[in-house]
Legacy VTK file of the C-alpha trace (Angstrom):
# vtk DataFile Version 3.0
C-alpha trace
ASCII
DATASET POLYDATA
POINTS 313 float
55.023 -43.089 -0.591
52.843 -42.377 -3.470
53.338 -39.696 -6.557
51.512 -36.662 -5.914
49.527 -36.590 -8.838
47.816 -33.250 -8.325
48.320 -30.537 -11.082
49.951 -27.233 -10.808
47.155 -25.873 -12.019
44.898 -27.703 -9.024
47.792 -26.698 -6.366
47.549 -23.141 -7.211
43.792 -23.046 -7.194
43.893 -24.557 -3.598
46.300 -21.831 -2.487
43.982 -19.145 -3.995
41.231 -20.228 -2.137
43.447 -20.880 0.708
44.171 -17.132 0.508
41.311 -15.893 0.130
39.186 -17.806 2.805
42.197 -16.344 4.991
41.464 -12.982 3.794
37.729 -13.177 4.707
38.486 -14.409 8.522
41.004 -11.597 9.037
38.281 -9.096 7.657
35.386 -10.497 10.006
38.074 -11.073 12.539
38.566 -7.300 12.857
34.543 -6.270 13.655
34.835 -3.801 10.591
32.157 -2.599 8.824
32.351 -2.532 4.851
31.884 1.179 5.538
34.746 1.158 7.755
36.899 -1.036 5.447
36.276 1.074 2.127
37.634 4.320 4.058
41.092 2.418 4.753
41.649 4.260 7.811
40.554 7.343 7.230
37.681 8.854 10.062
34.220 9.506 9.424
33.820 12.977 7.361
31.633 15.905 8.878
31.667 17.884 5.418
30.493 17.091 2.198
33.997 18.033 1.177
35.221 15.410 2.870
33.105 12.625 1.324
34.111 13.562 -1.833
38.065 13.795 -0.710
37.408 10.370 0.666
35.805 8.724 -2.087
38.759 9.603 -4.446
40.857 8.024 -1.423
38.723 4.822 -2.087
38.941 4.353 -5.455
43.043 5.134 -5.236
43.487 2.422 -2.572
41.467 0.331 -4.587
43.299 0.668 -7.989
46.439 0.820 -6.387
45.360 -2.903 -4.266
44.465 -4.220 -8.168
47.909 -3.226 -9.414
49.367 -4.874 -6.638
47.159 -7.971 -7.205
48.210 -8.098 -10.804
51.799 -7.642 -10.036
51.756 -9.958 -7.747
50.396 -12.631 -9.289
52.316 -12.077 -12.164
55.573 -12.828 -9.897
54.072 -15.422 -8.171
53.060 -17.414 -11.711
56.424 -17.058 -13.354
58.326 -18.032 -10.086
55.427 -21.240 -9.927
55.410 -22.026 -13.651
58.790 -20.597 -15.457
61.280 -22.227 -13.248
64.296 -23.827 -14.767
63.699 -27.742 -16.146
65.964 -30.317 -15.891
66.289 -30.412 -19.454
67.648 -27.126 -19.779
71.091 -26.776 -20.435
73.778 -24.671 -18.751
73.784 -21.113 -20.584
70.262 -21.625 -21.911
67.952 -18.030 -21.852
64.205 -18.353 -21.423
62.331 -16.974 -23.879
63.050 -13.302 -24.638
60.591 -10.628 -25.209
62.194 -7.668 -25.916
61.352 -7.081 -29.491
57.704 -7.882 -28.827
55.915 -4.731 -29.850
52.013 -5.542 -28.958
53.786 -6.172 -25.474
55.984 -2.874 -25.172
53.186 -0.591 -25.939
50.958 -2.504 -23.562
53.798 -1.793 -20.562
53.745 1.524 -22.108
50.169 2.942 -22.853
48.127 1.008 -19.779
50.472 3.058 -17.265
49.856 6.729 -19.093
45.802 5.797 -19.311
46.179 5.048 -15.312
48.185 8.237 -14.702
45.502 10.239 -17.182
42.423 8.701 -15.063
43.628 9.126 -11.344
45.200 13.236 -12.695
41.010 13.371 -13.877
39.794 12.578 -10.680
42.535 14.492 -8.992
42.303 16.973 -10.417
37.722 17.157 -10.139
37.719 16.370 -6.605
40.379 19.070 -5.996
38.299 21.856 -7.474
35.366 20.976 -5.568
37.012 21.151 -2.766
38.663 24.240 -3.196
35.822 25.718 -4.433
34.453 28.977 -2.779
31.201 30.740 -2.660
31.052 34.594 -3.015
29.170 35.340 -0.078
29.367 32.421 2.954
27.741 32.461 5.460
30.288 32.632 8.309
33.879 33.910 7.919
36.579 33.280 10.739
39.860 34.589 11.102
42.653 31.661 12.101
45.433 33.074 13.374
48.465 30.616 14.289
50.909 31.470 16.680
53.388 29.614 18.501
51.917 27.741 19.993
48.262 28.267 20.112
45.222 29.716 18.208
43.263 32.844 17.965
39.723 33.050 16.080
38.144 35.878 15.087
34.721 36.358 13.356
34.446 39.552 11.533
31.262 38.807 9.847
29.642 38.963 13.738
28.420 41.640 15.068
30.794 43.654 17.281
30.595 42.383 21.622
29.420 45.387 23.891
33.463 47.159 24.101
33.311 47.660 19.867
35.910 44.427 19.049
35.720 41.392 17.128
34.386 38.822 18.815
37.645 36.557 19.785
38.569 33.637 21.216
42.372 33.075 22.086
44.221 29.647 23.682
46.270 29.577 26.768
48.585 26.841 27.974
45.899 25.905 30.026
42.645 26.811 27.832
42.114 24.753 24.381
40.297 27.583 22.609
37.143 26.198 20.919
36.147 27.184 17.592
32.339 27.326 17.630
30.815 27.122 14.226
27.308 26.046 12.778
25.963 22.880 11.226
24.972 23.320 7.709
26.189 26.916 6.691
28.973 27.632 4.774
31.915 28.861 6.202
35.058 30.354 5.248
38.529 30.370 6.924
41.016 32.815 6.588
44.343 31.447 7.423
47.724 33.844 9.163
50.526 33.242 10.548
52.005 35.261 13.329
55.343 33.820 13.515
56.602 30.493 11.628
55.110 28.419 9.419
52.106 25.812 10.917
49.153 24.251 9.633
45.544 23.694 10.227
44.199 20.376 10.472
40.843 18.848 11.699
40.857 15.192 10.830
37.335 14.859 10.184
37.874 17.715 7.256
39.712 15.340 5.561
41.372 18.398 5.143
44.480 20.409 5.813
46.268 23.618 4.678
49.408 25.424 5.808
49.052 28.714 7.274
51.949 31.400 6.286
53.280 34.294 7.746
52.192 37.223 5.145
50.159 35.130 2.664
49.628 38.212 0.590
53.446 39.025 0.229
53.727 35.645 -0.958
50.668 34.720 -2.912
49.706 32.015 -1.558
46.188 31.055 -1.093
45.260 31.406 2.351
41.476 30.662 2.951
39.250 28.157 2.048
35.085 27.305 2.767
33.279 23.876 3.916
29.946 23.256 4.722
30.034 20.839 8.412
27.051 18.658 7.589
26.286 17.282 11.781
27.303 18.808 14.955
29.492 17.683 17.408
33.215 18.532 18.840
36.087 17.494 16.651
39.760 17.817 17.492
41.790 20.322 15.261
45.641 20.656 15.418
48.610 21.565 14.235
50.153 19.334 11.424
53.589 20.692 10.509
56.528 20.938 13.457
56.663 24.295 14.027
58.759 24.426 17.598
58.739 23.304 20.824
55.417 22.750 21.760
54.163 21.814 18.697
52.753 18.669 19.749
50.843 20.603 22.061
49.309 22.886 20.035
45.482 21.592 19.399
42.228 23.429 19.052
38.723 21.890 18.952
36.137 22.529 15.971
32.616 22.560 17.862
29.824 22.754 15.481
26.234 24.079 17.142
22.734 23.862 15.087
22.325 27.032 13.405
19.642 28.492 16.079
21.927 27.662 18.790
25.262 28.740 17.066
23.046 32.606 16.296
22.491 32.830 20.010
26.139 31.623 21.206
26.866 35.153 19.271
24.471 36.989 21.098
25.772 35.831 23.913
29.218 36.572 22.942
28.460 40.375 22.740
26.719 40.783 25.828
28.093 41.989 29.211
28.839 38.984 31.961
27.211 40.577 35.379
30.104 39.197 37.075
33.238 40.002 35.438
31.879 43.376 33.889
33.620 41.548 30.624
31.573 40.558 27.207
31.196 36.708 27.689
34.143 34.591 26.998
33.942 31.351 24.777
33.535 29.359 27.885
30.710 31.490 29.570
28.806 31.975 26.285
28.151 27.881 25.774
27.801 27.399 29.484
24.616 30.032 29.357
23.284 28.051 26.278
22.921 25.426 28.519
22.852 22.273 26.041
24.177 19.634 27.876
27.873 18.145 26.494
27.573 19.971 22.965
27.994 23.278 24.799
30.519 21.844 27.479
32.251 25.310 28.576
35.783 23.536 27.949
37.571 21.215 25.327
36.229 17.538 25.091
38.615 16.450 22.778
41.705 16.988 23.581
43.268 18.712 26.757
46.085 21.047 27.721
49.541 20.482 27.564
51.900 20.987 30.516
54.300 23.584 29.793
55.862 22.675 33.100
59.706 21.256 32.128
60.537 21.073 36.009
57.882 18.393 36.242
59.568 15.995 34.075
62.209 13.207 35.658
65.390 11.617 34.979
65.087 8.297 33.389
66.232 4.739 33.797
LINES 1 314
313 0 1 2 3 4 5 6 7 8 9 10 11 12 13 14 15 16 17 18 19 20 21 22 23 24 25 26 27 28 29 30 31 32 33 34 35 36 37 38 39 40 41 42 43 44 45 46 47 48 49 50 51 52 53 54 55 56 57 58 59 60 61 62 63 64 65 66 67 68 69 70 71 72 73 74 75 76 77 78 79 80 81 82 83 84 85 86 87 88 89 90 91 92 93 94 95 96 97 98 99 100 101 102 103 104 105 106 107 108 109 110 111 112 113 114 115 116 117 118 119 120 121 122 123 124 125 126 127 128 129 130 131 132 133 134 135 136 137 138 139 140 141 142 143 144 145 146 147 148 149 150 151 152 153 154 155 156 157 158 159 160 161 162 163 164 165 166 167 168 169 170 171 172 173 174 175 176 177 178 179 180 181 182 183 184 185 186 187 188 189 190 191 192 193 194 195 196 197 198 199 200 201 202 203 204 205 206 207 208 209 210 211 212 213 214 215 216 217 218 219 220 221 222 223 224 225 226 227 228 229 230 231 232 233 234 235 236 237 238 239 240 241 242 243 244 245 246 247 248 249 250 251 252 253 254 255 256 257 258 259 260 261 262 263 264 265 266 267 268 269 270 271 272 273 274 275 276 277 278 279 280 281 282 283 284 285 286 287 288 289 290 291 292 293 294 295 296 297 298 299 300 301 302 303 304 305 306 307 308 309 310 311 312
């Protein structure tokens, strides 16, 4: 057989295109939009909070990919091009660098200016995202308790027996937090036993809720504006007992119109049970088809049940 007389320089060129030509069919392979690719994982945002939290996720991913691409390829050329000739003689070094200056502060300064960038965008996205207005337009009350959820709205108007207007989970009711579409709102986080955490994924956001915030100064509230409506699953992100897995909420966000007369309807008397409307009966009277379903859509009840489960294998 003949002498292969391609170069190394042609047989790495093939394999780069060879990668890359793989890298394209796995892309279009997977039906992804570039939208879809760019958020690398991450679900669609509902706030303009989250846009921003996931545009410095991008841009991470992205720099971090580049790294990784230089690395890389820096392994993969000195394992193609440095290996050991037959010329070489037992105990020979390859060439040594460490007395190269130009080359020591280039290992040294590149990594502080790419710790100094992503702290400066860090840092910017976190204080717009923390940021909070004086006066919002909507505050709720999150109470966490094990192992449910209890909203209040104090900025409402009081329901016809002089309380807050309140919605409370069961084992066998998600309670619904019904908020509007383009207001600001602002959550004020408590604990009423152990430490848990609210999380809706679509906030691209989450923050642990404490027993006694004050006590401990920690920052317990924070306000985002939820720019469509729609129902989006909220749960509990840190393992705070038994039943923590079961321990979801849903985030259902009305127009502004319809969200003013789910509170209306929330301090009125129900003819039937003699009772101010609950959650479910106020969006079942608004009568606006799936977006004011009376019960969760996202995520259902868990079974508290333990004498339903059997004995494996």
């Amino acid at each position: 057989m003949g002498r292969d007389e391609r170069t190394p320089a042609s047989r790495s060129a093939k394999v780069g295109k060879v990668a890359a030509l793989a890298g394209l069919v796995a892309l279009l392979a997977t039906g992804c939009s570039g939208d879809e690719v760019l958020r690398f994982g991450w679900p669609v945002g509902v706030t303009k909070e989250s846009e921003d939290m996931r545009v410095l996720w991008t841009w991470s991913v992205i720099a971090a990919l580049a790294v990784g691409v230089v690395v890389w390829g820096l392994i993969f050329w000195s394992v193609a091009f440095h290996r050991k000739k037959k010329s070489d003689q037992p105990g020979d070094l390859p060439r040594q660098f460490q007395y190269n200056v130009p080359l020591e502060l280039f290992c040294v300064v590149l990594p502080l200016v790419m710790v100094c960038v992503l702290f400066f965008f860090t840092a910017t996205t976190e204080s717009k995202v923390l940021a909070k207005e004086p006066n919002p337009d909507v505050t709720v009350d999150v109470t966490a308790f094990q192992w449910n959820w209890e909203f209040d709205y104090p900025s409402a108007p009081k329901d016809a027996n002089g309380q807050l207007i309140r919605t409370v989970g069961s084992s066998s009711e998600i309670p619904i937090l019904v908020l509007p579409a383009g207001k600001r709102i602002q959550y004020n986080l408590r604990s009423a036993d152990v430490i848990h955490s609210f999380w809706v994924p679509e906030f691209h956001f989450k923050r642990d809720v404490f027993p006694d915030p004050e006590k401990n100064n920690q920052d317990s509230s924070f306000q985002n504006t939820i720019d469509r409506t729609g129902a989006f699953v909220g749960r509990c992100a840190e393992l705070c007992g038994t039943y923590h897995s079961g321990m979801n909420f849903e985030v259902r966000a009305l127009p502004a119109d319809q969200f003013d007369r789910y509170i209306q309807l929330r301090t009125q008397i129900n003819p039937a049970t003699g009772q101010p409307n609950t959650t479910a009966e106020a969006l079942a009277a608004l009568n606006c088809g799936e977006l004011c379903a009376p019960q969760a859509t996202t995520t259902k009840p868990f079974n508290t049940d333990r004498t339903l489960r059997t004995q494996s294998g």
